[in-house]
Each structure stands twice: as structure tokens, then as C-alpha cells.
C-alpha positions as CSV (number, residue, x, y, z in Angstrom):
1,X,-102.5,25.0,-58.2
2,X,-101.6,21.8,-56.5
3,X,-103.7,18.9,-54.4
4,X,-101.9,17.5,-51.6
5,X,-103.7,14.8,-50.7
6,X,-103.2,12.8,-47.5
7,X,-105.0,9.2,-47.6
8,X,-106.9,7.1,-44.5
9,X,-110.0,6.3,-43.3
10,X,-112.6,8.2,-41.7
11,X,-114.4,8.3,-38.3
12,X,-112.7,7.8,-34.9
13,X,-112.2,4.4,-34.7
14,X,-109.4,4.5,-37.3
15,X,-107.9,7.6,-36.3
16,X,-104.9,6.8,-34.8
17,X,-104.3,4.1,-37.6
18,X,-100.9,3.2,-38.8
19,X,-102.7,3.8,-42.6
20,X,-103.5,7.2,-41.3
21,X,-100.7,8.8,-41.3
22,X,-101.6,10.7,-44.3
23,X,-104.6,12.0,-42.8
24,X,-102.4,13.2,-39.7
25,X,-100.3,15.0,-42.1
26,X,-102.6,16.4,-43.7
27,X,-103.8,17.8,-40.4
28,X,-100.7,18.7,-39.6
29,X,-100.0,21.3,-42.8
30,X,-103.7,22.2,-42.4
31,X,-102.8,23.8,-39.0
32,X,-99.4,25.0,-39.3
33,X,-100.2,26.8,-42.8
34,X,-102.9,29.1,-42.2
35,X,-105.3,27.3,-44.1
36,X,-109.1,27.6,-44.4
37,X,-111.1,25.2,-41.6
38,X,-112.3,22.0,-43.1
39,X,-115.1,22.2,-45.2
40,X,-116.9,19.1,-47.0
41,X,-116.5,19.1,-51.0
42,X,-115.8,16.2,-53.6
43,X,-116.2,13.4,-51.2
44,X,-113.6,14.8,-49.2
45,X,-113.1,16.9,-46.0
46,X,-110.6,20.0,-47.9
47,X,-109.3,23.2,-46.7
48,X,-107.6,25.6,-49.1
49,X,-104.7,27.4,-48.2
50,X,-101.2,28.6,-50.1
51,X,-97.8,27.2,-49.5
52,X,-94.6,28.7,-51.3
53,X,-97.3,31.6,-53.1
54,X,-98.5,28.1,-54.6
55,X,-102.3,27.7,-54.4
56,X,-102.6,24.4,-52.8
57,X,-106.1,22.1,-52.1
58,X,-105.4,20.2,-49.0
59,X,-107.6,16.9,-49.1
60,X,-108.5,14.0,-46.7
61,X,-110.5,11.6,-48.8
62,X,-113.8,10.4,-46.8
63,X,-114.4,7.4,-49.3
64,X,-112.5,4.8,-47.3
65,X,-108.9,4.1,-48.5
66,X,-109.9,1.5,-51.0
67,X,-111.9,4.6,-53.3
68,X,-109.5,7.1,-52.2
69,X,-108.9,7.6,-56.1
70,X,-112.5,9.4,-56.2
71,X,-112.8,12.4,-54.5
72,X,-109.2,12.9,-55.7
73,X,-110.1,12.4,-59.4
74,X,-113.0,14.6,-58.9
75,X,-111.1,17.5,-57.8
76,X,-108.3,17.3,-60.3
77,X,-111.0,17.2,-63.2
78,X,-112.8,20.1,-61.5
79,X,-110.1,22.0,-61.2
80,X,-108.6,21.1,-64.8
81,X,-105.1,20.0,-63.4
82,X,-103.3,17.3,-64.3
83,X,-101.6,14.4,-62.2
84,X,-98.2,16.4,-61.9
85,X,-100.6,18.7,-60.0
86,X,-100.9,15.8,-56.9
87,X,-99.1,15.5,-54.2
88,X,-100.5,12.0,-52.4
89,X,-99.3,11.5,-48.7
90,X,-99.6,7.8,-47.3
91,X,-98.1,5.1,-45.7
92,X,-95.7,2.1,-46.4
93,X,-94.7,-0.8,-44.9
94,X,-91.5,-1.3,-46.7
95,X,-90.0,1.6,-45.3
96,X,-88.6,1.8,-41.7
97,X,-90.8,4.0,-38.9
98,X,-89.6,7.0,-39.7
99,X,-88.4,7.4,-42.8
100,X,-89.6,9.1,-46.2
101,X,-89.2,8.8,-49.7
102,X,-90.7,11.0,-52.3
103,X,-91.1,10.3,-56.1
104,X,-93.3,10.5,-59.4
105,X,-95.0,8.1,-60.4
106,X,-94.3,3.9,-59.9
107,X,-96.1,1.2,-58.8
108,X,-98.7,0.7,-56.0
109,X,-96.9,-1.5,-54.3
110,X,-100.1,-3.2,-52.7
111,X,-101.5,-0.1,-51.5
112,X,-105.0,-0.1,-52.1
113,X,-105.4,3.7,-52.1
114,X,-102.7,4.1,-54.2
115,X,-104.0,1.6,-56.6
116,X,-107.4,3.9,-56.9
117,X,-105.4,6.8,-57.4
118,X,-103.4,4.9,-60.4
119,X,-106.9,4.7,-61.6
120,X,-108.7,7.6,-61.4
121,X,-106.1,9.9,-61.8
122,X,-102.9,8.3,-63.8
123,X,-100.0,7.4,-62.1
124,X,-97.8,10.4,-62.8
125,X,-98.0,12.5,-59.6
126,X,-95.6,13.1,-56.6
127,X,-96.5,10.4,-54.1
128,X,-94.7,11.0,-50.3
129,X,-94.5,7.4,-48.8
130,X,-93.9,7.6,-45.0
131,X,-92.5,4.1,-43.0
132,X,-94.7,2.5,-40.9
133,X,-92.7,-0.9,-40.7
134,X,-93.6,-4.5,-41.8
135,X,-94.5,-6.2,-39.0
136,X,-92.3,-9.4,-40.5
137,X,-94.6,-11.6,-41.5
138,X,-97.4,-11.4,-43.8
139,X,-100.1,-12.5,-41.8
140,X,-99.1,-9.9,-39.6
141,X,-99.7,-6.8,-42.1
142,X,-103.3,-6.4,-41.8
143,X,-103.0,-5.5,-37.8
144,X,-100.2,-3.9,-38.0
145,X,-101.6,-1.3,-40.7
146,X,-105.0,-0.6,-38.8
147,X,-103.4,-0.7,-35.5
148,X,-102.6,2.5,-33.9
149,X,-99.3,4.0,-33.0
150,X,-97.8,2.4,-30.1
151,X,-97.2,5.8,-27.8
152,X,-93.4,4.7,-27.9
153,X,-93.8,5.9,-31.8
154,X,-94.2,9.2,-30.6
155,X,-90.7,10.2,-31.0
156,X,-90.1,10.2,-34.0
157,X,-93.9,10.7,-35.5
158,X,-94.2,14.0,-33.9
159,X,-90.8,15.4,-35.1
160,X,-92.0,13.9,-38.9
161,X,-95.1,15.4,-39.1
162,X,-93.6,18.8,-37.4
163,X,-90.8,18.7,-40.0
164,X,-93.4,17.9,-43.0
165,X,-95.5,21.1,-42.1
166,X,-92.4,23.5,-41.3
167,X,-90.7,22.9,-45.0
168,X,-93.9,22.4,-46.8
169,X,-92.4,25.1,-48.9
170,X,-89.6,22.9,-50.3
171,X,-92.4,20.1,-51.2
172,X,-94.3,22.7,-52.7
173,X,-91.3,23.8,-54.7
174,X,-90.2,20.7,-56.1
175,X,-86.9,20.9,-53.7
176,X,-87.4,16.7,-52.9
177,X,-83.7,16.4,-51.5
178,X,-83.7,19.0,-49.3
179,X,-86.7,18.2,-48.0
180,X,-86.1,14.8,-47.1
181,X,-83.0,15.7,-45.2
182,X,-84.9,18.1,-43.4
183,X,-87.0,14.9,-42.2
184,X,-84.6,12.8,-41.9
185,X,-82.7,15.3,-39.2
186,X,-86.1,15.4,-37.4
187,X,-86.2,12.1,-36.8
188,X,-82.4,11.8,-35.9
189,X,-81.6,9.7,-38.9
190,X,-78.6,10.7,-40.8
191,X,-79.8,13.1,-43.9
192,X,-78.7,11.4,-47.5
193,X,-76.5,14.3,-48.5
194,X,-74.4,14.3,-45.2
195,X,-73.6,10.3,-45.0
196,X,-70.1,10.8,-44.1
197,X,-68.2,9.5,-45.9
198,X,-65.8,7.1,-45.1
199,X,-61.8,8.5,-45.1
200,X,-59.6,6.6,-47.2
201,X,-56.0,6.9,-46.4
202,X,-53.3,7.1,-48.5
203,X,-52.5,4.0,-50.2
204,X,-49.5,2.5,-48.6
205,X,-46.5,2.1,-50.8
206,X,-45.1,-1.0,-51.2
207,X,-41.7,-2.0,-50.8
208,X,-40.8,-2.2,-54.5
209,X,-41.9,1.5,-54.9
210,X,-40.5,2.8,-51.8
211,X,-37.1,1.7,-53.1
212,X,-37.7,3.0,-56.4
213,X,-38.7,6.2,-54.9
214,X,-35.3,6.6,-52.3
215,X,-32.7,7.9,-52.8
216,X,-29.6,6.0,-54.9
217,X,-26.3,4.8,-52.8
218,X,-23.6,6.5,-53.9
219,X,-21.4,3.6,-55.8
220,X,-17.3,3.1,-55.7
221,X,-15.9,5.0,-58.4
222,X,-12.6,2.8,-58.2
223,X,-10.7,-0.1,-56.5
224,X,-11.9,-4.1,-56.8
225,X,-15.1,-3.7,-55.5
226,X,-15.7,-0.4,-58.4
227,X,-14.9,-3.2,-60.6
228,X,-16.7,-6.1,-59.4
229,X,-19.9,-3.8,-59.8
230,X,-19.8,-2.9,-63.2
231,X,-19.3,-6.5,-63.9
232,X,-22.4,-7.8,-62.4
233,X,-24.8,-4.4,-64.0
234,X,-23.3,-4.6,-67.5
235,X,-20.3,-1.8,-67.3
236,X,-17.1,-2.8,-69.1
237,X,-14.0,-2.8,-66.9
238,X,-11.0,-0.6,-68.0
């Protein structure tokens, strides 16, 4: 069994939230993978569901992001998993709009949901970090994070989100490169295993070996010049 876990803030007013964007994907597998309507259990709105014949626990914390690390903690003890059995879905700033990197384990980075989930659950499960953007500055992050989406964002959020529901399968299955590609090509950026890359040409020859590699002349076999020759590369004259 797995929890997939996508962290935000509840109630309408946060909704549309550059921190939300776990919450949208979690809406976003909850509709495209037949799961169960929303039900309230362990501080949390969930829906079960399966994804790859893997019985997964969707989950939207309703704790507020800081205590996110609750209701997730709850249900892994509940269910007697393990961290390896989490899947956490949230945003960061120090990845461009857009992009997604997936790992175990780490550091929080800043992230204060991610900080409760370090410690209520350990900090050895499968965290899906989706850009957002730094705004540049640091007195900038706060109303950058719990702003909402500029419409503009639209293309390439919907395509992500899309993309993160359609190959849920390969998250599920442990498939992380794949999958990432799969989001990159949503969102038109160039997938990590089909960087071109770059043609080298031959390396030129230079002079010295192009000689050495031509063909001989064809030397005097007699006469003063035959002569004069093996002088000067060390051949005895008659």
C-alpha cells in the first residue's frame, strides 16, 4: 500500500495558492484514477483508489501546511507502513515553473510541511517537488508562495498536472526517470534522457600527422642528387 500525499492549505481562500500545487495534484489523480469521492479521515480529506494494482491512500492534509506531518503520520501508523510507503507531492521555489524532480529522502529545504513530515514520519520517503519559481528576492518569497497562479501559468500547469495523473503508474512503480521525462515533454522542456547531445567532429589532423600519414615520394635511385640524399639521411655513398 502506498500514501500519496499532496500538501497545502485548506479552504478557498488558498486554493489557487502557489503552495497548493500538491493539493491540485492530488485532485488531479483523484479524478483521473477512478478513486473513491473524498471522505474525511486522519485529519485529512482522503480517497482510496489503486494505481499500477498498487493500493494507494490519496491524502490532502487539512491541518494547515505547517502540521501537514500529522494526519500523514497518523495514517502511516494506522496502516503499519513505513516511510518508503509515502509519496509527498509539494512545491519548491528552487526549481523553475514547471519543472519536477523526484527523490528519497533529503533535507526540507525550508519547507515547513516538509519539515513536519521529517518529523512525524522520518525522512525516508519519495518526495515529488514541483517548481513554482523564486520570485528573486527573499522578501519576496512569502507572496509569491501564497499567491495564486498568474492565468499566464496555465500552460504549462495544466499539461503538468495532466501528465502527473496519466503516468501515475510509473510513480507508483518506482519508474522516476521515465516519469519525469513524461513531464518534462508536457511542459515542452527537453526530457533528461533525450538532451541531445552535442556532435563532436572528427578531430582534425594536424599537419605533422597528415605528412606522416601520406604517402612517401619516390627518391632518385642514382645520379648526384641520389647521392646528395643519402648524404644528408645517413646512407653511405658507393
Amino acid at each position: 500500500m502506498l500514501i500519496i500525499a499532496g500538501l497545502g492549505n485548506p479552504g478557498s481562500k488558498y486554493a489557487g495558492n502557489r503552495h497548493n500545487i500538491g493539493f491540485m495534484a492530488a485532485d488531479r489523480l483523484q479524478q483521473r484514477s477512478g478513486f473513491a469521492p473524498w471522505s474525511k479521515k486522519f485529519k485529512a480529506q482522503v480517497s482510496e483508489g489503486e494505481i499500477a494494482g498498487e493500493k494507494v491512500l490519496l491524502m490532502k492534509p487539512q491541518t494547515f501546511m505547517n502540521l501537514s506531518g500529522e494526519a500523514v503520520g497518523e495514517s502511516m501508523r494506522f496502516y503499519k507502513l513505513g516511510p518508503q510507503n509515502i509519496i509527498a507531492i509539494y512545491d519548491e521555489l528552487d526549481l523553475a515553473p514547471g519543472k519536477a524532480r523526484l527523490k528519497t529522502g533529503g533535507g526540507h529545504g525550508g519547507h515547513n510541511g516538509v519539515k513536519s513530515l521529517d518529523a512525524h514520519c522520518g525522512k525516508e520517503y519519495r518526495r515529488l517537488r514541483l517548481g513554482i519559481g523564486h520570485p528573486g528576492a527573499k522578501e519576496l518569497v512569502h507572496g509569491h508562495v501564497l499567491g495564486d497562479f498568474a492565468k499566464a501559468d496555465g500552460a504549462w500547469l495544466e499539461p503538468l498536472l495532466d501528465a502527473l495523473a496519466d503516468n501515475a503508474e510509473m510513480l507508483v512503480r518506482g519508474e522516476d526517470s521515465q516519469f519525469l521525462n513524461k513531464l518534462a515533454l508536457a511542459t515542452g522542456a527537453q526530457p533528461d534522457e533525450q538532451k541531445a547531445k552535442t556532435a563532436t567532429k572528427p578531430a582534425e589532423q594536424s599537419h605533422i600527422r597528415q605528412a606522416r600519414g601520406a604517402p612517401k615520394p619516390s627518391l632518385p635511385a642514382s645520379g648526384p642528387m641520389a647521392e646528395m640524399l643519402k648524404k644528408l639521411l645517413g646512407g653511405k655513398g658507393n
